[in-house]
DSSP file (Angstrom, degrees, kcal/mol; ACC not computed):
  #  RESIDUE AA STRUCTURE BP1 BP2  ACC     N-H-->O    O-->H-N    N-H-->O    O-->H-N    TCO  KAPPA ALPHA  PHI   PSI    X-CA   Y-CA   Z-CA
    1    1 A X     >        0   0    0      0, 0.0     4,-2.3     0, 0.0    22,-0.0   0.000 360.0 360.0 360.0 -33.3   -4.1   -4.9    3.1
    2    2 A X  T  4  +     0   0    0      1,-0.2     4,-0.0     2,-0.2     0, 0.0   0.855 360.0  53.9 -73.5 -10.8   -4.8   -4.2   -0.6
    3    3 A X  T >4 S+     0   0    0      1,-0.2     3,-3.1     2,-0.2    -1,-0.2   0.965 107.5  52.0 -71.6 -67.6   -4.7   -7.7   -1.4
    4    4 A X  T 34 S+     0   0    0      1,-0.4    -1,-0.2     5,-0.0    -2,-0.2   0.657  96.9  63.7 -54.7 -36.0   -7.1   -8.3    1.1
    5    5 A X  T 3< S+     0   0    0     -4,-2.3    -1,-0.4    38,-0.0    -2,-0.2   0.296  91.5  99.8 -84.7  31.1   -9.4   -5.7   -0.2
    6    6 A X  S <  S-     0   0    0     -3,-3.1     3,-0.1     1,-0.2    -3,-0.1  -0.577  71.1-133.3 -97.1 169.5   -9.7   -7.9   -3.4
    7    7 A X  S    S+     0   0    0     -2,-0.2    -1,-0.2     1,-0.1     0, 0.0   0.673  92.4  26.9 -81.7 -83.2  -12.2  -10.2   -4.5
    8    8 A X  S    S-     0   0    0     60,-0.1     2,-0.6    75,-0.1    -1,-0.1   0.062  77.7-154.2 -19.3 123.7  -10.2  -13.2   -5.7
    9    9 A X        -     0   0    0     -3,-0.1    61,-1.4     2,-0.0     2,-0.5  -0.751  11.1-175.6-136.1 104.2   -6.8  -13.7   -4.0
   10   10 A X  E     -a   70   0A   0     -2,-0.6     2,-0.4    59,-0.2    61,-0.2  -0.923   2.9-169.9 -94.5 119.4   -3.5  -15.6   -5.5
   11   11 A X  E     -a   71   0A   0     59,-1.6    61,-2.3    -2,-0.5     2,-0.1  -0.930  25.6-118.9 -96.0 121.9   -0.5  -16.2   -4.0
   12   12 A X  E     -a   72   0A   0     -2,-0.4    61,-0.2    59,-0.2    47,-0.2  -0.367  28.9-126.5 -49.2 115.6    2.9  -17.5   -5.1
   13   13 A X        -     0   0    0     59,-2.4    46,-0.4     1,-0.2    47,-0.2   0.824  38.9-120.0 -57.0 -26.8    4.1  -21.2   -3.3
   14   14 A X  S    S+     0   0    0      4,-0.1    -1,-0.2    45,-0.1    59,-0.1   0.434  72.5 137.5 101.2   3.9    7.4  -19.6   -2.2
   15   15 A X  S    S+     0   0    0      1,-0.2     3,-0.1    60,-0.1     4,-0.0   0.787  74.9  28.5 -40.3 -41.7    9.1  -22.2   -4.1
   16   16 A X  S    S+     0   0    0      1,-0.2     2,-0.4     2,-0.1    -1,-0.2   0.616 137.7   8.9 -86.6 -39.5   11.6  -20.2   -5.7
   17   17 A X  S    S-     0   0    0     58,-0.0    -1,-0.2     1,-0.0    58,-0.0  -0.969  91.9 -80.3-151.1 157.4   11.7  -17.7   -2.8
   18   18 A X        -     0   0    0     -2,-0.4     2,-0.3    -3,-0.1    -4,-0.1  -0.354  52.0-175.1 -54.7 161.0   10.4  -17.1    1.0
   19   19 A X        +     0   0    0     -6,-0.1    40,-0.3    -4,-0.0     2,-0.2  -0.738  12.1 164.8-152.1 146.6    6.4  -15.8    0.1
   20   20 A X        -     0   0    0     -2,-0.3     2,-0.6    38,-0.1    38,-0.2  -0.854  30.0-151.5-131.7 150.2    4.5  -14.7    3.5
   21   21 A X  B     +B   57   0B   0     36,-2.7    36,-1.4    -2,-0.2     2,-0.3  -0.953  38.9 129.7-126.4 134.1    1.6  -12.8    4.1
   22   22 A X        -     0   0    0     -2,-0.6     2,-1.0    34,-0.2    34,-0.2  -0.944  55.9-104.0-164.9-169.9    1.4  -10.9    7.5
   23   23 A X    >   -     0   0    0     32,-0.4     3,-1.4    -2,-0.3     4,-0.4  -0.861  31.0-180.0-131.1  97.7    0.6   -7.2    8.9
   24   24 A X  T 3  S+     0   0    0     -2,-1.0    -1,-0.1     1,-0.2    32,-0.0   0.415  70.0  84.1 -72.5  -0.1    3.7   -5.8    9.7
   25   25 A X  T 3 >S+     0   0    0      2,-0.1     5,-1.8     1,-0.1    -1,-0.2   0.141  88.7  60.2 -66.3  -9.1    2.2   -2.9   10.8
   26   26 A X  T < 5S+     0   0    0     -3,-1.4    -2,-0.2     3,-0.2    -1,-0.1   0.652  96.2  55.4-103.9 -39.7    1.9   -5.0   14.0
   27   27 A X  T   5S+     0   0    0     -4,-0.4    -2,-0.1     1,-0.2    -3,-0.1   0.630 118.1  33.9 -86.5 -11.7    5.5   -5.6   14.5
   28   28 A X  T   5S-     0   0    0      2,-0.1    -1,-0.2     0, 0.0    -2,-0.1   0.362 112.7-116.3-134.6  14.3    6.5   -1.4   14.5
   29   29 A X  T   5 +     0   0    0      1,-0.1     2,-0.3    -4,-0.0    -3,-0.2   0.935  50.0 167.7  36.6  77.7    3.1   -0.5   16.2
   30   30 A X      < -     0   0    0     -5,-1.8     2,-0.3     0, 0.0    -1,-0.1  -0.490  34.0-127.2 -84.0 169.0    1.2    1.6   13.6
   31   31 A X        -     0   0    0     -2,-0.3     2,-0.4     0, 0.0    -5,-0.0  -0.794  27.1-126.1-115.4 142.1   -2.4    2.1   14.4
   32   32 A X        -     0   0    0     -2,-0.3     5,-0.1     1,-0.1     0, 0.0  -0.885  12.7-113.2-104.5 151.5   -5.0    1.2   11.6
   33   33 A X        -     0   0    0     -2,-0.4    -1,-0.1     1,-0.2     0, 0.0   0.128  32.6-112.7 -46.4-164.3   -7.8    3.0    9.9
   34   34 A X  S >> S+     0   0    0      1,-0.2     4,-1.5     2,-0.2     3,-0.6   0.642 118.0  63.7 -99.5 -19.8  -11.0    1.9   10.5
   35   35 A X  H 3> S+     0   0    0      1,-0.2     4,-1.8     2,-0.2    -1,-0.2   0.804  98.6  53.4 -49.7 -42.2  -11.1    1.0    7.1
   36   36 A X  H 3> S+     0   0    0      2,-0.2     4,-1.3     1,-0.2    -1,-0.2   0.373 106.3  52.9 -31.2 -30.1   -8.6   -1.2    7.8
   37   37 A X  H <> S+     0   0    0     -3,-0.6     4,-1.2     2,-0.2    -2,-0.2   0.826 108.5  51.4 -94.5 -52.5  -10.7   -2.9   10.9
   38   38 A X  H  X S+     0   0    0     -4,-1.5     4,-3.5     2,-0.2    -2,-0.2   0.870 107.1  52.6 -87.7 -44.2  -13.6   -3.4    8.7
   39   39 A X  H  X S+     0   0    0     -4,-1.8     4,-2.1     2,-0.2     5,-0.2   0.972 115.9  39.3 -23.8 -81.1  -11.5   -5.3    5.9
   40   40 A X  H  X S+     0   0    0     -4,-1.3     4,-0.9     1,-0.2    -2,-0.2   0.842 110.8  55.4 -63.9 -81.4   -9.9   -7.8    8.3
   41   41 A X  H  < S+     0   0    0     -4,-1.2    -1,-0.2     2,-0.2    -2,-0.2   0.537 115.2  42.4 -50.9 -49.2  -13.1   -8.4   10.4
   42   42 A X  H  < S+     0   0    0     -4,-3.5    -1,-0.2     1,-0.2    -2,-0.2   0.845 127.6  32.2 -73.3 -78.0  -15.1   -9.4    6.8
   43   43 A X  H  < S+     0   0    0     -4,-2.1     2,-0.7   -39,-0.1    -2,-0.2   0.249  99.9  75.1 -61.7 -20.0  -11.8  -11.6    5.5
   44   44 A X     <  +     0   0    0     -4,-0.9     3,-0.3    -5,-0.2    22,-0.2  -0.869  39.9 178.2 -83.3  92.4  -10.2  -12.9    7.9
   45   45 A X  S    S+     0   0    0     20,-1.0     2,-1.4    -2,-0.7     3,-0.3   0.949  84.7  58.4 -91.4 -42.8  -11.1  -16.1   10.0
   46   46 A X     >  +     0   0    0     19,-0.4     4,-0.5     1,-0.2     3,-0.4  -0.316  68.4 160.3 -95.0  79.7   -7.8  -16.0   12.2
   47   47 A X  H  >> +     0   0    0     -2,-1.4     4,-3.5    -3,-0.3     5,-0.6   0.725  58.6  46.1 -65.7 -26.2   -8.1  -12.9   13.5
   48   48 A X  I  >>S+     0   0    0     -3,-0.3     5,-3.5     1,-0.2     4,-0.6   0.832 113.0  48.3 -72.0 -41.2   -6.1  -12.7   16.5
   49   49 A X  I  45S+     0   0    0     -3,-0.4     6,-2.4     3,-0.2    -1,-0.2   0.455 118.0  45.2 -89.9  21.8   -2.8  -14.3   15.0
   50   50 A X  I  <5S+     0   0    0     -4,-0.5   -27,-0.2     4,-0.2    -2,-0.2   0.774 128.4  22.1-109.2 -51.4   -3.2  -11.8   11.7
   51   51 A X  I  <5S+     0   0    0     -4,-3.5    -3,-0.2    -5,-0.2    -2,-0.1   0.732 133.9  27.2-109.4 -21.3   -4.0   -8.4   13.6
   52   52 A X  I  <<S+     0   0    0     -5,-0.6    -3,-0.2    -4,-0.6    -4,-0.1   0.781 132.2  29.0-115.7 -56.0   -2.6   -8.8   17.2
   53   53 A X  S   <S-     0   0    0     -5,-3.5    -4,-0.1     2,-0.0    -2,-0.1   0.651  90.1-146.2 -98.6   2.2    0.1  -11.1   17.0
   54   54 A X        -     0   0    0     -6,-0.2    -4,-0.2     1,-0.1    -3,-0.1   0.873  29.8-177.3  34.7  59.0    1.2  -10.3   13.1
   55   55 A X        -     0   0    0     -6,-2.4     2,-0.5   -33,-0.1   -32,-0.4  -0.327  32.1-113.7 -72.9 162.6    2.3  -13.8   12.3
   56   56 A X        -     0   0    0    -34,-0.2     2,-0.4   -36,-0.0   -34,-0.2  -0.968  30.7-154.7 -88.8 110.2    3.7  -14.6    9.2
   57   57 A X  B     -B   21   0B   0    -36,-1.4   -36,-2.7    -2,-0.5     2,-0.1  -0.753  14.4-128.8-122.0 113.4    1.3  -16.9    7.4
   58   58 A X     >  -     0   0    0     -2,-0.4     4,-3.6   -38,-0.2     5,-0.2  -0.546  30.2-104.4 -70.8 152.8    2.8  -19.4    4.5
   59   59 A X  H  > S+     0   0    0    -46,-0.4     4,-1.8   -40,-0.3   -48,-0.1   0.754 131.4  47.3 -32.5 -32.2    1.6  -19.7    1.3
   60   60 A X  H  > S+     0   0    0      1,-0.2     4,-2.3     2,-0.2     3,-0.3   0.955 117.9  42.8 -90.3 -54.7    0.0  -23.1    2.6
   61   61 A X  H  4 S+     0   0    0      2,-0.2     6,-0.3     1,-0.2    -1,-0.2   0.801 113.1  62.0 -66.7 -33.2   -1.6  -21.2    6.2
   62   62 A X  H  <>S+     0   0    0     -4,-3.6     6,-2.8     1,-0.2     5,-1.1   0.820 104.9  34.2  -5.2 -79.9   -2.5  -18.6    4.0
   63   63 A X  H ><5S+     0   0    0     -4,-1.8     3,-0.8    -3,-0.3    -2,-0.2   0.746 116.4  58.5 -84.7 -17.2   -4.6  -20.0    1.9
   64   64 A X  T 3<5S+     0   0    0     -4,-2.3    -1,-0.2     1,-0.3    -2,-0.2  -0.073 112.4  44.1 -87.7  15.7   -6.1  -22.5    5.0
   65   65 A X  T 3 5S-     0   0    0     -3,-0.2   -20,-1.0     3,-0.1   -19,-0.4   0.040 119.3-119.9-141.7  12.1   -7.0  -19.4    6.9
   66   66 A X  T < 5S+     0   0    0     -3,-0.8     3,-0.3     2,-0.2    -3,-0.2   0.290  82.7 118.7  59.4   2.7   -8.7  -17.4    3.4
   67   67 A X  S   <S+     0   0    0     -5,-1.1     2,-0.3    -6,-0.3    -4,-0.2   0.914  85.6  22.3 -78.8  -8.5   -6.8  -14.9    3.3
   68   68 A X        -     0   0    0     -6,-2.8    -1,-0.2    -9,-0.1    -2,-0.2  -0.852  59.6-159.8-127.8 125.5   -5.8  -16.4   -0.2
   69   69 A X  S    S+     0   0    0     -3,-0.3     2,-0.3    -2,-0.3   -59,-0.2   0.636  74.2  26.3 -52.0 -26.8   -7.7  -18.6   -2.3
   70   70 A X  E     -a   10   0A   0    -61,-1.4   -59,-1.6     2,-0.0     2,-0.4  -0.982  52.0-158.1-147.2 122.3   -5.1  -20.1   -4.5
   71   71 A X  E     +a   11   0A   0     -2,-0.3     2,-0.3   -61,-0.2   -59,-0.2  -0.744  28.1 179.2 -86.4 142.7   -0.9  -20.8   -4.4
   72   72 A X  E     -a   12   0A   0    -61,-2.3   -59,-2.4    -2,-0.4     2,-0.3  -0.741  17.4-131.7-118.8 172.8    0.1  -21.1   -7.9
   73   73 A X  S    S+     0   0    0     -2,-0.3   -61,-0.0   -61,-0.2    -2,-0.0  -0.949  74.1  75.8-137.2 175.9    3.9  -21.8   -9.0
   74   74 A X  S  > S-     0   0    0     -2,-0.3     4,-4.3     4,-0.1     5,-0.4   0.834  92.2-109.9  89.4  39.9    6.0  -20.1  -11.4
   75   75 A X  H  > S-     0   0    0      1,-0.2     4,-0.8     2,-0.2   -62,-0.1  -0.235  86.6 -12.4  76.9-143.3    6.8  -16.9   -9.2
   76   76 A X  H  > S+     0   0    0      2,-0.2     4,-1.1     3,-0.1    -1,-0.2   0.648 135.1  57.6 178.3 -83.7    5.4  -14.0  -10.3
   77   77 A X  H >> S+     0   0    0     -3,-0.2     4,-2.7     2,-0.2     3,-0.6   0.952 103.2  53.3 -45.2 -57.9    4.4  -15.2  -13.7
   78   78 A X  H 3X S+     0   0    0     -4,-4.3     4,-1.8     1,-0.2     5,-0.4   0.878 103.2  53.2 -69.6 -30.5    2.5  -17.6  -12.6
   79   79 A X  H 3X S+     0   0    0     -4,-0.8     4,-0.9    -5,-0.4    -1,-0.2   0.860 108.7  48.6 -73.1 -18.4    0.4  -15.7  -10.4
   80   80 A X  H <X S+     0   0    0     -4,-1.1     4,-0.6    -3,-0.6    -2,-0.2   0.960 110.0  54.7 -78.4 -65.2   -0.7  -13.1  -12.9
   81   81 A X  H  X S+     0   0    0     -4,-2.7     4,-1.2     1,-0.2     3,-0.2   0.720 111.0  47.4 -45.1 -24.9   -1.5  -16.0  -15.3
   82   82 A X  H  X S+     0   0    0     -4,-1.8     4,-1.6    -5,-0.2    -2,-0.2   0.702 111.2  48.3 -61.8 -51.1   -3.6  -17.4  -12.6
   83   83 A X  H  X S+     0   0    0     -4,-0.9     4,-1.9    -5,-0.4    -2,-0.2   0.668 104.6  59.4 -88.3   4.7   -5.2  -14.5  -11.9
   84   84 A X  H  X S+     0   0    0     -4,-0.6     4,-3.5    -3,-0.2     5,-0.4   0.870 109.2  44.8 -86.7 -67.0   -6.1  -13.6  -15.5
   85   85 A X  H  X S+     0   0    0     -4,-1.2     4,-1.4     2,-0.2     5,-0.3   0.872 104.4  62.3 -52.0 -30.5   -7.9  -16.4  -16.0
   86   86 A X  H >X S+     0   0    0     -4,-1.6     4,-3.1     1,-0.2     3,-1.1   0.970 113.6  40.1 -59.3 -59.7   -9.7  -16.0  -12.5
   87   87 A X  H 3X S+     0   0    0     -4,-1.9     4,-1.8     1,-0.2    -2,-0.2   0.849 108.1  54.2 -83.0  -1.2  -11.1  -12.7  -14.0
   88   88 A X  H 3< S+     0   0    0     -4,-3.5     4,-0.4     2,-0.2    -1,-0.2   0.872 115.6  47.4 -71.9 -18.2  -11.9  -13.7  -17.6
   89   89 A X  H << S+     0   0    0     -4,-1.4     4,-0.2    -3,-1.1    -2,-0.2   0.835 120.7  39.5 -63.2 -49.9  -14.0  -16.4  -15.7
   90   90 A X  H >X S+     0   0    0     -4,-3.1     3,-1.3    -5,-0.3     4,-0.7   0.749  88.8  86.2 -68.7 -35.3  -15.2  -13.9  -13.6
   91   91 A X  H >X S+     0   0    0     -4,-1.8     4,-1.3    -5,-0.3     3,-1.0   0.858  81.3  63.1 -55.6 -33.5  -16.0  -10.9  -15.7
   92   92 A X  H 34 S+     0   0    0     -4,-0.4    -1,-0.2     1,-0.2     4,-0.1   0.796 103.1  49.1 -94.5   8.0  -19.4  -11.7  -16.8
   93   93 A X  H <4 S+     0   0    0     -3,-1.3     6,-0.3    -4,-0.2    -1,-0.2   0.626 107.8  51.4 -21.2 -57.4  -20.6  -11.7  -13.8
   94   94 A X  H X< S+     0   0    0     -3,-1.0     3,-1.5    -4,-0.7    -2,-0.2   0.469  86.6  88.0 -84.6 -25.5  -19.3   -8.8  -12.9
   95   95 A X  T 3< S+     0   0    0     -4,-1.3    -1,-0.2     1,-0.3    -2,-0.1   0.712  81.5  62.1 -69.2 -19.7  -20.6   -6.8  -16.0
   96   96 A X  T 3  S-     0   0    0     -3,-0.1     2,-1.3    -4,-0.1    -1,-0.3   0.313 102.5-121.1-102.3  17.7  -23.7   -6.0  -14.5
   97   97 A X  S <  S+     0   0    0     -3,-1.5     3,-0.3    35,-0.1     4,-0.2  -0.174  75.0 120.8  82.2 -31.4  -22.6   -3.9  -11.4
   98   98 A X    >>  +     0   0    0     -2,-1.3     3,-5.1     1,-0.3     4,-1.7   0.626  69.2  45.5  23.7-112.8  -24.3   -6.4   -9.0
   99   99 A X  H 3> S+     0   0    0      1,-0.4     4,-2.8    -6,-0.3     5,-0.3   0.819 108.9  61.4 -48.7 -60.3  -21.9   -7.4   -6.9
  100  100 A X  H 34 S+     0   0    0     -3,-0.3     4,-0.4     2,-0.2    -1,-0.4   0.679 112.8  33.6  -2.1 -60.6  -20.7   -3.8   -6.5
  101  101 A X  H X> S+     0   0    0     -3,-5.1     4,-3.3     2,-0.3     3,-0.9   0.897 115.2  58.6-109.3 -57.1  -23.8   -2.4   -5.0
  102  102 A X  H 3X S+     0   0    0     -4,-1.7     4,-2.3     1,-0.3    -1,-0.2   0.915 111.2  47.4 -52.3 -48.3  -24.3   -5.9   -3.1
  103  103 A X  H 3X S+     0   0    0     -4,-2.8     4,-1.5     2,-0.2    -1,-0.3   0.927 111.8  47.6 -43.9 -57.2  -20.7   -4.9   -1.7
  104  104 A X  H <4 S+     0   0    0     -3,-0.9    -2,-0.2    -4,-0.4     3,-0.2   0.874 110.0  51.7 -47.3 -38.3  -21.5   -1.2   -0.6
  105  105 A X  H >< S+     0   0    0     -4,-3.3     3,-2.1     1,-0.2    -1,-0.3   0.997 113.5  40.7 -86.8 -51.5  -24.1   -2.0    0.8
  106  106 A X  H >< S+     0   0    0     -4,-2.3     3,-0.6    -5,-0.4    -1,-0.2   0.674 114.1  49.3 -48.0 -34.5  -22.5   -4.9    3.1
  107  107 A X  T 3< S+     0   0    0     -4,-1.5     3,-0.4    -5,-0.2    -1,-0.3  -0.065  91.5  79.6-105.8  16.7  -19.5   -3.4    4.0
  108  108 A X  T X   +     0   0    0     -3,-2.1     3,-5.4     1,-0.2    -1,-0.2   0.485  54.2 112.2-107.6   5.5  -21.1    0.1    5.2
  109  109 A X  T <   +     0   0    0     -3,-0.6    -1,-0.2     1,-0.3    -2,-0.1   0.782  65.3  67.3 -61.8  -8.5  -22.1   -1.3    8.4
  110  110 A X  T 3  S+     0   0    0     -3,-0.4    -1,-0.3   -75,-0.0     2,-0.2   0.670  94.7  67.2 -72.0   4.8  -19.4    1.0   10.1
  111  111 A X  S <  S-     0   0    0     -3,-5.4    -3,-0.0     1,-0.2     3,-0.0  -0.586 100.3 -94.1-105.1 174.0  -21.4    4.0    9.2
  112  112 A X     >  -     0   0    0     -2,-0.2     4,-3.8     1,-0.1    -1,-0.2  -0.120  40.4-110.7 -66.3 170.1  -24.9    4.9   10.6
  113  113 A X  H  > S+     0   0    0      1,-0.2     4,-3.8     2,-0.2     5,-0.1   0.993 119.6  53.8 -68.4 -55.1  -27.6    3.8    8.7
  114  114 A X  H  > S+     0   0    0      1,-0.2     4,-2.3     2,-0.2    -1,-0.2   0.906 117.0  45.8 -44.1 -34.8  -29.0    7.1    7.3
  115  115 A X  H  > S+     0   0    0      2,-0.2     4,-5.1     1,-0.2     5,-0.3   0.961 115.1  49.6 -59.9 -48.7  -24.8    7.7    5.9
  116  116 A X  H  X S+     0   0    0     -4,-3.8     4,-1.1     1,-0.3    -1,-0.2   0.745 108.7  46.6-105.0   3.0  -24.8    4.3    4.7
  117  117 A X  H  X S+     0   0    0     -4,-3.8     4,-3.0    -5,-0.1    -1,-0.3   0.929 112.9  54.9 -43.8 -60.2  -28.1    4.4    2.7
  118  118 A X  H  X S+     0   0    0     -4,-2.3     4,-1.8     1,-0.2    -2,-0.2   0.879 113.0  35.4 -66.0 -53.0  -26.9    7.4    1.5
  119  119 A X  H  X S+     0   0    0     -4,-5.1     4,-0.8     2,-0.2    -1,-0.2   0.916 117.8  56.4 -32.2 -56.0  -23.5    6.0    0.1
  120  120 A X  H >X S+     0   0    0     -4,-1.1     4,-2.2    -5,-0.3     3,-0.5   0.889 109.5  42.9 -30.5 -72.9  -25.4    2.9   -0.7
  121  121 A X  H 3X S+     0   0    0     -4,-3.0     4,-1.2     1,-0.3    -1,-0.2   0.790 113.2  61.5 -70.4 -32.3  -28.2    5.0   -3.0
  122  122 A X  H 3X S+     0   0    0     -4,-1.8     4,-0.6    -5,-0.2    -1,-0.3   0.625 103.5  38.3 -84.3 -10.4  -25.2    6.8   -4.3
  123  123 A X  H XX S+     0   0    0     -4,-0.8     4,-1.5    -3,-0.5     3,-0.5   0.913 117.6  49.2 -74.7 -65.2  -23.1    4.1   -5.9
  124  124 A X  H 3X S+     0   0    0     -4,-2.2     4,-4.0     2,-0.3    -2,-0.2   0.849 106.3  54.7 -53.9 -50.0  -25.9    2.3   -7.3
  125  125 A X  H 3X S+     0   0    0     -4,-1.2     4,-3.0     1,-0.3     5,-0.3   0.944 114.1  50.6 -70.3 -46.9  -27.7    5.8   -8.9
  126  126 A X  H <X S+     0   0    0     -4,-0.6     4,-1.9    -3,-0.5    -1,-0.3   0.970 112.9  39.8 -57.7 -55.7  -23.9    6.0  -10.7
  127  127 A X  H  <>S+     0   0    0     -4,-1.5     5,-1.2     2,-0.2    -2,-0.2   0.923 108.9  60.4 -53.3 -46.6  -23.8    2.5  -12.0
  128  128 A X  H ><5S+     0   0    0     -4,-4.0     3,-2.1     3,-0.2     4,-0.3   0.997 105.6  48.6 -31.1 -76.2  -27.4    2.9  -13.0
  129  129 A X  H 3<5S+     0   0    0     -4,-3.0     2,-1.2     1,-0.3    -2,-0.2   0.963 110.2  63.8 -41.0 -39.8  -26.2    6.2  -15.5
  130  130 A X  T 3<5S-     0   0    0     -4,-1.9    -1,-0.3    -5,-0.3    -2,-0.1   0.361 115.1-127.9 -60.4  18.8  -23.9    3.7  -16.4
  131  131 A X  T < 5 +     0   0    0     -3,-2.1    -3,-0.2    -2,-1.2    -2,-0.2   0.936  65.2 135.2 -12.5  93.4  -26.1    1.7  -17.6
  132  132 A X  S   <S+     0   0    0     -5,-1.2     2,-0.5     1,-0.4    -4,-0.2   0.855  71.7  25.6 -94.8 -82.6  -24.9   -1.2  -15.4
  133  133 A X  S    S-     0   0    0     -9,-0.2    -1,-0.4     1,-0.1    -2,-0.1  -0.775  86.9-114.2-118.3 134.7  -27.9   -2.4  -14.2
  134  134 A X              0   0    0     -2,-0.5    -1,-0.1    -3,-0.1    -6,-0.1  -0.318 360.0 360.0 -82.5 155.1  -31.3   -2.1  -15.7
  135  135 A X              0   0    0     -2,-0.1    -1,-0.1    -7,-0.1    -7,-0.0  -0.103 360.0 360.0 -62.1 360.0  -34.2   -0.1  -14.1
């Protein structure tokens, strides 16, 4: 799940070793938050064999269903180098708090509107003091 709640997502081929991605939470019947709900609903395209039937997804189905963007090789190493370069590629983008606020805001639809204005106006008003984003 945390993986899921990133932007950018790498995954390892399994060359060296089995690699899967799956909710195993499925298999021993945990319940999930709602946070949880809202995650998979934005990321996910195959929702049914991810959340309901808790397949095990190869690197290859993985990434051919989004839930990762990129297989690397080299383990371990090689995904961390992969994903270093994704954010120095990324960062200046990022510098300006944008994407942030453009996030809050998107992702609040489980709350009522007035709640998720309020959240909404309250992330932004913090990055603003930051000076993230100009006025």
């Amino acid at each position: 799940m945390i993986a899921l709640a990133c932007d950018y997502r790498v995954m390892t081929d399994g060359a060296k070793r089995n690699a899967w991605m799956c909710m195993n939470e499925v298999d021993f019947g945990a319940s999930w938050p709602v946070s949880f709900a809202a995650v998979v609903r934005a990321k996910v395209s195959a929702i049914q064999r991810f959340a309901i039937e808790g397949h095990r997804f190869t690197p290859t189905e993985a990434r051919d269903t989004g839930l990762v963007d990129e297989i690397v090789s080299g383990g371990t190493r090689g995904v961390l180098k992969r994903a270093s370069e994704i954010a120095k590629e990324k960062a200046p983008k990022a510098r300006e708090g944008v994407w942030g606020v453009i996030k809050v805001r998107s992702s609040l639809f489980t709350y009522s509107k007035r709640r998720a204005h309020a959240y909404s106006d309250t992330f932004t008003d913090v990055v603003r003091r930051q000076n993230c984003i100009a006025q």
